[in-house]
C-alpha positions in Angstrom: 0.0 0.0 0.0 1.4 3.3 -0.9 1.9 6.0 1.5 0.6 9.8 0.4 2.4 12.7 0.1 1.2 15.7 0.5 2.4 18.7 -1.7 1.8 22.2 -1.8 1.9 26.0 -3.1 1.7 29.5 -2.9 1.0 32.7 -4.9 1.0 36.2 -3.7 -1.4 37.9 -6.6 0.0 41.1 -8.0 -2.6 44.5 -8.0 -5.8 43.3 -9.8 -4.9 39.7 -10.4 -7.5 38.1 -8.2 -10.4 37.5 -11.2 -7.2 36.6 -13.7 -6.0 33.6 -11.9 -9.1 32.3 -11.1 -10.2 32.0 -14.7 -6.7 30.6 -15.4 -7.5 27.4 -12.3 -11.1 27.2 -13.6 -9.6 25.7 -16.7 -6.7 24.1 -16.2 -4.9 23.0 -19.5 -5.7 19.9 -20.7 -1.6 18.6 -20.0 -2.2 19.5 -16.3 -5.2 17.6 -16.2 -3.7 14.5 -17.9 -0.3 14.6 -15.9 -2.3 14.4 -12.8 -4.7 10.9 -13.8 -1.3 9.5 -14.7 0.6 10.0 -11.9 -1.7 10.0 -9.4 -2.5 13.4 -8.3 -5.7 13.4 -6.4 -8.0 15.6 -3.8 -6.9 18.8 -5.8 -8.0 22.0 -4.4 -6.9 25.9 -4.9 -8.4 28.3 -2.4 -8.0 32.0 -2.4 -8.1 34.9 0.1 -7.0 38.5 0.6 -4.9 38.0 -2.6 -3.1 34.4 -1.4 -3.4 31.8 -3.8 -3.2 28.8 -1.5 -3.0 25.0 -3.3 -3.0 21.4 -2.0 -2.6 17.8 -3.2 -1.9 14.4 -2.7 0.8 11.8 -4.6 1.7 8.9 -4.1 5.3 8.7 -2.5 7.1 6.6 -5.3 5.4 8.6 -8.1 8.2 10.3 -11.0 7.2 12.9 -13.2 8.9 12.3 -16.5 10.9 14.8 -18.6 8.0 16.1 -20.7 5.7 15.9 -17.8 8.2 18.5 -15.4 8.4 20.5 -18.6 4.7 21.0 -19.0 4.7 21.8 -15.2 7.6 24.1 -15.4 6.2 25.6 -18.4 2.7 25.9 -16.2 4.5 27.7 -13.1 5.7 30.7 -15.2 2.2 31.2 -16.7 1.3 31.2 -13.0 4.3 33.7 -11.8 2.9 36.7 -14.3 0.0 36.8 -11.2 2.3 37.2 -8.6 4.9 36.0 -6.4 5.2 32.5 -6.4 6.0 32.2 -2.2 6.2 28.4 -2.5 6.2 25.3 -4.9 7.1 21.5 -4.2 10.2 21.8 -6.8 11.7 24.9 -6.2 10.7 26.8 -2.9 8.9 23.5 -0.9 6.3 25.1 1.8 7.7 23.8 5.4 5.3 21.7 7.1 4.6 22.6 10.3 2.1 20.4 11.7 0.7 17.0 10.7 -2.4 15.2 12.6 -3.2 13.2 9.5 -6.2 10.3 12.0 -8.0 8.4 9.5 -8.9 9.9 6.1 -12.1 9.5 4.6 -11.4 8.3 0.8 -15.4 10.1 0.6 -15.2 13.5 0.5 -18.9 13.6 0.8 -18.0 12.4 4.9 -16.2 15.7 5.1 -16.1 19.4 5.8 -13.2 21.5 4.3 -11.3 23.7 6.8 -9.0 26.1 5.4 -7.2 28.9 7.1 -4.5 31.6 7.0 -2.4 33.8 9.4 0.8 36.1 9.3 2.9 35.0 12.0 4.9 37.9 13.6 8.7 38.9 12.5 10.7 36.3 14.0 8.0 33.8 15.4 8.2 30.9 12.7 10.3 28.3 15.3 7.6 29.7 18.1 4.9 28.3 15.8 6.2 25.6 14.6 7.2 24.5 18.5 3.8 24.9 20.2 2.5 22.1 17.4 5.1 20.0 18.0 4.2 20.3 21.9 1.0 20.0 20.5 1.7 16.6 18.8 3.6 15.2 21.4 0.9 16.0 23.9 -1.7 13.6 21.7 1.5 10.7 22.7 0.9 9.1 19.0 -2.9 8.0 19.5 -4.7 8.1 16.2 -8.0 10.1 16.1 -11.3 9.1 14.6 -12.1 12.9 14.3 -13.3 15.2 14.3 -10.1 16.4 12.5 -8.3 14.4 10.0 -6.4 14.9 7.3 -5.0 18.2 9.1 -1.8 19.7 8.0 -0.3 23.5 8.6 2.3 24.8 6.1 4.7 27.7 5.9 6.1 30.2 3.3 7.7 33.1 4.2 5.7 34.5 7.1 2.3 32.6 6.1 1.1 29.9 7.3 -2.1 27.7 5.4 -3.6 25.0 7.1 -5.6 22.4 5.0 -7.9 20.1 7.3 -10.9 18.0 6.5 -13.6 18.4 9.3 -15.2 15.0 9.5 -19.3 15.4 9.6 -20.4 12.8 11.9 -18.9 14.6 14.3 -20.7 18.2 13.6 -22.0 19.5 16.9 -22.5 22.6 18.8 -19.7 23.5 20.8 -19.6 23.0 24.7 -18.5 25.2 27.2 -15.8 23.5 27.9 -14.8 23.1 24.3 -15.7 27.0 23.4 -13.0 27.6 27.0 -10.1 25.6 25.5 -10.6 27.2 21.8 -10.6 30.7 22.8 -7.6 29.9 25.5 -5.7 28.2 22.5 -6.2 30.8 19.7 -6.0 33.8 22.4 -2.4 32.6 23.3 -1.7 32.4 19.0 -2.4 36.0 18.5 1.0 36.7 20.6 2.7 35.1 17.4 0.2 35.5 14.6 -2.4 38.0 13.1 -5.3 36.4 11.5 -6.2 36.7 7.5 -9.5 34.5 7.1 -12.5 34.7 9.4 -11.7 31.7 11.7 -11.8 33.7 14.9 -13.6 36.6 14.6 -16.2 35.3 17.1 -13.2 35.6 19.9 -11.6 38.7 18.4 -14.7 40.3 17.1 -12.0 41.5 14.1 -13.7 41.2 10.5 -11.9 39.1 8.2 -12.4 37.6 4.6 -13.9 33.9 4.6 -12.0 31.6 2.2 -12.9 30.6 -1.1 -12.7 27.4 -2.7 -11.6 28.7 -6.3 -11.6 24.7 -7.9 -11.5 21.3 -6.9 -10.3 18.2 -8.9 
C-alpha cells in the first residue's frame, strides 16, 4: 500500500490579479489535467483569500514525473508567476510543514467538511509556531484520532502559514462550554505570534476578516 504525500503552493497575486488567476484554475490545461490521472495526483484543491493563492494535493510517495511531464509543469508555473509571487512550490521553494495530525482519512469527500485557514505569523515567530504544534503533537503521545479532524496539516512560506484540514461530519456538533473555554484559551495565546487573514476567529476577536474561497476542486 502506498503512503501519500502531500504537496503544496503558494502565490502572492499582484494588483488586480484576483479574477485573472481564477479564470486561469477554472480551466486548467488539458496537460495539467492529464499529468495528474497518470501519476496520481488526487484531492486537488486551490483556495483563495485576501490575494493568497493557497493550493493542496496528494501523490503517491514513489510517483516520478517524466521529462516532458516537469516540462509541461515548469512551463505551467511561469504562466502562474505573471499573477504574482510564487511564495512556494514543491520543486523549487517547498512550503515547510509545520504540523501534521493526519487520523483516519475518509477516501469520501462527501464524509467531510473542508477547513482552510490563514495567518501572518509575527517577525521572527516561525520556530515559536512551529514549537507549540510539536508540543502540540507530542501531547496527543501518537494515538490516532477518529475525528473530528483528519487529514490536518499547517504549512509555511515566508511568514504565512495555510492550514488544510478535513472536518469529518459525523462529528458536527455545537460546541460546549468547555470546548468553546479551550478554543478561545488556545487561539488567544496564538495571536502573541500571529495576526489572522481569514475569518476563523472573529467570534473571539470580534476583528472582521475575509472567509476563504474554494476557487476549484479536482
Amino acid at each position: 500500500m502506498s503512503i501519500l504525500k502531500r504537496e503544496t503552493f503558494l502565490i502572492r497575486l499582484g494588483t488586480g490579479k484576483v479574477e485573472d488567476i481564477k479564470r486561469l484554475f477554472y480551466a486548467l490545461p488539458v496537460g495539467i489535467i492529464d499529468i495528474g490521472m497518470k501519476r496520481g495526483i488526487d484531492n486537488f484543491s486551490i483556495w483563495h483569500v485576501s490575494g493568497l493563492v493557497f493550493g493542496y494535493y496528494e501523490v503517491t510517495r514513489d510517483y516520478v514525473l517524466s521529462k516532458i511531464d516537469k516540462k509541461v509543469l515548469a512551463s505551467f508555473i511561469e504562466s502562474i508567476a505573471v499573477y504574482g509571487d510564487i511564495l512556494g512550490d514543491p520543486f523549487n521553494k517547498p512550503m515547510r510543514l509545520m504540523y501534521s495530525d493526519i487520523g483516519i482519512v475518509r477516501t469520501n469527500k462527501s464524509l467531510i467538511r473542508h477547513r482552510v485557514f490563514a495567518t501572518k505569523l509575527k517577525e521572527g515567530c516561525n520556530d515559536e509556531y512551529k514549537r507549540r504544534h510539536d508540543e502540540l503533537t507530542a501531547s496527543k503521545g501518537g494515538v490516532i484520532s477518529e475525528g473530528p479532524e483528519s487529514n490536518f496539516t499547517i504549512w509555511n512560506a515566508g511568514q504565512y502559514i495555510f492550514g488544510y484540514c478535513e472536518l469529518v461530519r459525523s462529528f458536527d456538533h455545537e460546541m460546549t462550554e468547555e470546548e468553546k473555554a479551550s478554543t478561545i484559551a488556545w487561539e488567544t495565546r496564538g495571536l502573541e505570534i500571529m495576526d489572522w487573514i481569514t475569518d476563523d476567529v472573529d467570534w473571539i476577536t470580534g476583528q472582521k476578516h475575509d472567509k476563504i474561497e474554494l476557487v476549484c476542486k479536482l
